[in-house]
C-alpha positions, 0 to 999 in steps of 0.5 A: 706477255709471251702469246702461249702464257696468254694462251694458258691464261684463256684456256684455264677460264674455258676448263674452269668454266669463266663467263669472262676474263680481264686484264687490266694494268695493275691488277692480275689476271680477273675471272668471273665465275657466277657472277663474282670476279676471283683473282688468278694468283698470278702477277699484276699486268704491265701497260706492256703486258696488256698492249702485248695482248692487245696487239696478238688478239687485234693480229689475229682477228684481222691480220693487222698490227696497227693500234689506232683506236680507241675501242674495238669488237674483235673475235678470238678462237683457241682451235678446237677449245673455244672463242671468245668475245673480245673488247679492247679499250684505251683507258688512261694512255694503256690497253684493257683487254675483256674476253667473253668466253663463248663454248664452241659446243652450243648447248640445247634447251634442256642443257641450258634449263630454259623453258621447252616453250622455246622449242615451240618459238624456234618453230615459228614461220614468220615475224618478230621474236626478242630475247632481252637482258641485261649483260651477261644474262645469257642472252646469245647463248639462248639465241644460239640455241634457238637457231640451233634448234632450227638448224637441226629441225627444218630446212631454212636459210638462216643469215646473222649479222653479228659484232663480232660472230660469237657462236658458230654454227655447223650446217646440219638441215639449214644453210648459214651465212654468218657475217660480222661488222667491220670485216663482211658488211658495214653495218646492221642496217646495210646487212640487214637490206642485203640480207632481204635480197638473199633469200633468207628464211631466217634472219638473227640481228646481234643487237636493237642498237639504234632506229634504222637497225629497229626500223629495217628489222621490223620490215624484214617480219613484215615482208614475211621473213622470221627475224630474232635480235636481242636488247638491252631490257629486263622484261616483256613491259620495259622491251615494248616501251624501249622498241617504240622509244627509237621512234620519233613521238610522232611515229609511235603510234604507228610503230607500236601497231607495227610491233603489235602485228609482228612481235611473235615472242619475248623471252627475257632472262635473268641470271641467278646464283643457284642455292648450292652456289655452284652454278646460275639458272635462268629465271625466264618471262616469256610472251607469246603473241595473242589477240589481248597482248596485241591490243596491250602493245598497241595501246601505251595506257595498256602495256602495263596490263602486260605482266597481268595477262601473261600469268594468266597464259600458263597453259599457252607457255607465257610466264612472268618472272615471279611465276618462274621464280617461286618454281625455281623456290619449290624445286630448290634450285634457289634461296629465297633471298635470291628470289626476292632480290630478282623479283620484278615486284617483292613485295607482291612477291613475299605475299605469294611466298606466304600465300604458299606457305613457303618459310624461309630458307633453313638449309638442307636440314634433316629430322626424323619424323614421327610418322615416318621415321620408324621408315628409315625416312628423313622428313624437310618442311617444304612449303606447305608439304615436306620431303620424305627421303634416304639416299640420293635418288628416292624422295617423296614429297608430299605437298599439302599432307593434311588435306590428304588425310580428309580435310581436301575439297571433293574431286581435286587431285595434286602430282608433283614429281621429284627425281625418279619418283612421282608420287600422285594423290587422289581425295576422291574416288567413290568418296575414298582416297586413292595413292599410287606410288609408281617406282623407277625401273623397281628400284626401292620396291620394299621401301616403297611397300613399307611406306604403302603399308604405313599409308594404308595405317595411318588412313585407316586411323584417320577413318579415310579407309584406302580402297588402293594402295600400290606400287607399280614395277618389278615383282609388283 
């Protein structure tokens, strides 16, 4: 294959946003996009189309030709267009070459629809923090923009050891050393122990491959410097029990009062296919370290409490999977067959879904509806609210509508925010109701006056009588 026919191949999987490309002798040219592989209408590769492209990439991450190996790690970048992650294999006497496309923009947190709790672990000082998943979970691109945050945020010195470097980072307040096996060190463990004798104030290690990697690491959090890694897990429970599991029996114990006392964070992820199919958001557990937690990983019979008290930690930015995957059904990102195929429990998953009144999934269907059609408004059953809305940006949602015609508990109050609108609602106030509608910028004022005015009707027949019903912004 000629190098510029190659170099049309990965530039198409960066402008159409591939997470990966294969070539494969036998087959043409695979993308994956969300998780499924679509074939380019192009021409099944040759064994000498793909030792070609072997060849060139192996060239031009190393500067050498020869081909003695059975599987390499290389990195390849396309000047000012994007780097890629490359693996090439032997299989049956050929080459298959897998490129994983990495952005040369790394993206923030809000771009990246994590949880802003993950500005807050960018900010911690010192110890342990592991971001877990299985392949193709985001797991680099959540680590790149946690050391991103922190580049843009303090003055540090940040080392990564790396196979092969993937994201690379522009200095802005911090100063970088980037390493990668094979050409700047030997070995994790071997950067690693160079890595405490230059100063770092962070330190990010690719991968928790093996003991002296997990062990090294775990005496860099413990000497006072802050280190992040990934591994191959798919929660917070199943992450503490594979860190102990590289030990000896006999060590774990010790081991596990070692993680107790420098594991400041887990974050895992988990990919899911959005409702519109156009794209995947993230399902996110997250642990912060506390007291409870602590004695949870020291204590083998405990670490199954684990998911137990992160749900109850919302308000300290913990969350499991399942709290995150019924926020993702809420706001629509997801079906709830996605939800349930990803929920680390569906059975006890469906039981919230019915606890809420979340009904299955009926697609983007519209009505009528009898109290607020005259409105010009269209009304969607969502959970045990609905959506009342016209055009795309101005919907109300209205969560729990009968409790707001009397029959909700005394001095309880439920916001709920949904695009440019917030809609909040009080059920006691002097023993009356109380309804603000607050617009954007004063945009759909007299929809929103009709809709007061239809509220303050439909109250008054429920004998709530409305002490307050307004709409904030231009001309009142």
């Amino acid at each position: 294959m000629e190098v510029e026919k190659l170099r049309q191949l990965l530039r198409l999987g960066l402008e159409k946003g591939a997470s990966d490309i294969h070539l494969q002798v036998g087959c043409l040219p695979l993308y994956r996009f969300h998780g499924t592989l679509v074939e380019l209408r192009y021409r099944e590769l040759t064994a000498e189309d793909t030792e070609a492209i072997a060849r060139y990439l192996m060239e031009a991450a190393t500067g050498q030709s020869e081909m003695s190996f059975d599987e390499i790690d290389l990195a390849f970048e396309l000047p000012d267009q994007g780097r890629f992650r490359v693996n090439i294999s032997r299989q049956r006497r050929v080459y298959n070459v897998v490129l994983r496309v990495i952005p040369l923009q790394i993206k923030s947190f809000d771009d990246l629809n994590l949880p802003l709790v993950l500005g807050d672990v960018a900010q911690t000082r010192r110890g342990f923090v592991l971001v877990t998943g299985a392949t193709g979970m985001g797991k680099s691109t959540t680590l790149a923009a946690i050391l991103n945050t922190i580049n843009e945020k303090r003055k540090a010195k940040i080392i990564t050891v790396e196979d092969p470097v993937e994201f690379v980072f522009e200095k802005r307040k911090s100063i970088i050393t980037q390493r990668e096996i094979g050409h700047d060190t030997e070995s994790f463990p071997k950067a690693l122990r160079a890595a405490l004798r230059q100063d770092p104030d962070v330190i990010m290690v690719g991968e928790m491959r093996d003991l002296e990697t997990v062990d090294t690491a775990l005496k860099a959090a413990e000497t006072g410097h802050l280190v992040f890694s990934t591994i191959h897990t798919s929660d917070v429970a199943s992450t503490v029990n594979r860190m102990v599991a590289f030990f000896p029996t006999s060590e774990q114990p010790l081991v596990r009062e070692r993680l107790a006392n420098n594991l400041q964070a887990v974050v895992s992820l988990r990919l899911l296919l959005n409702k519109k199919q156009s794209g995947r958001v993230p399902a996110v557990e997250v642990m912060r370290s506390t007291r409870i937690l602590q004695e949870c990983i020291k204590d083998p019979a405990r670490t199954l409490e684990i998911p137990e008290h992160l749900a109850r930690a919302r308000s300290e930015g913990m969350q499991t999977f399942d709290q995150h995957l019924l926020e993702l059904i809420l706001d629509n990102r997801i079906s709830i067959e996605t939800a349930l195929a990803a929920a680390s429990n569906p059975t006890d998953f469906q039981t919230h879904l019915d606890l809420e009144g979340v009904e299955p999934d009926s697609g983007p269907e519209t009505k009528p509806d009898s109290v607020f059609g005259g409105l010009g408004l269209h009304r969607r059953r969502f959970g045990r609210g609905f959506d009342y809305g016209f055009g795309p940006s101005f919907q109300l949602r209205f969560q729990h509508l009968r409790p707001v015609v009397g029959l909700h508990e005394p001095g309880s109050h439920l916001p709920q925010r949904h695009d440019d609108v917030l809609v909040l609602f009080r059920t006691h106030q002097g023993n009356r109701p109380l309804l603000q509608l607050l617009g954007a910028n004063g945009r759909h004022l007299d929809q929103m006056k009709a809709i007061r005015n239809h509220l303050c009707a439909v109250f008054d027949r429920h004998s709530c009588h409305a002490e307050k019903a307004s709409v904030a912004g231009k001309g009142g």
